[in-house]
N, C-alpha and C positions, 0 to 999 in steps of 0.2 A: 711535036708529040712528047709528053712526060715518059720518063722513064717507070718502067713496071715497078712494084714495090711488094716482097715480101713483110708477113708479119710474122715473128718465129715466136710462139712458144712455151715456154722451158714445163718440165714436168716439177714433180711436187720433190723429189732430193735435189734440183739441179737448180741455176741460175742463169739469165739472160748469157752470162760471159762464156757457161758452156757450150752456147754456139757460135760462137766466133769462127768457127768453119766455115760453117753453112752462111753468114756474112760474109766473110772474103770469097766464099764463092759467088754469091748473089753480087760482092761490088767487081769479082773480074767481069761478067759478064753486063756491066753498066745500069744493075737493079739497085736498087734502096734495099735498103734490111734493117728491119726497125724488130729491134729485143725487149722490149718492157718487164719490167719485174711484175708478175701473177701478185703476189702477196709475200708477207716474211714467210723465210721456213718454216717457223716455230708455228705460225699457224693456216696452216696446209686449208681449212676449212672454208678459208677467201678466196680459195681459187673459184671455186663457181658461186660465189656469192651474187645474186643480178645484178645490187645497185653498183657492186665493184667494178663488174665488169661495163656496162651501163657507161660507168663512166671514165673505163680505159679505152674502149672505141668512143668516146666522143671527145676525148683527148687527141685521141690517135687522125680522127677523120679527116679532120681539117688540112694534116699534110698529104693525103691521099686521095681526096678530091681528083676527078681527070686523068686518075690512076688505073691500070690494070692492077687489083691485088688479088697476091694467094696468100691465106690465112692457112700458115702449116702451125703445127705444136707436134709435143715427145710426152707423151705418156698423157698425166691430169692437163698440161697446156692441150693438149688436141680436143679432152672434151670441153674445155675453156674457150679454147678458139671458132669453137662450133656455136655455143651459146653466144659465144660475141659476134662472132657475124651475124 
């Protein structure tokens, strides 16, 4: 059986690295924790862009395949996260 795999995130002032928490707690407990970056800060407006995101889940799918995944996000990542699922 694969190991379960979060997808974290980040909101529209933060970046993948500010959750490096929520990663090491996802690899104590033997999860995957995949961070991708939304878009630059400078422009906030790609986070819910479709084809963006479109094509950060079908980046993303191929390692997660056979996977139990939770799609969390922090602030703009959550409604970003919700469109990509």
């Amino acid at each position: 059986m694969t190991t379960p795999a979060v997808v974290a995130l980040h909101g529209f002032t933060r970046s993948p690295q500010n959750l490096q928490r929520l990663a090491d707690a996802c690899s104590a407990r033997g999860w995957a924790c995949v961070r991708p970056t939304l878009a630059p800060r400078l422009l906030p407006a790609l986070y819910m862009d479709r084809r963006r995101l479109t094509g950060l889940a079908g980046r993303l799918a191929p390692s997660l395949v056979g996977r139990e995944v939770a799609v969390v996000g922090h602030s703009a990542g959550a409604a970003a996260g919700r469109r990509a699922a």
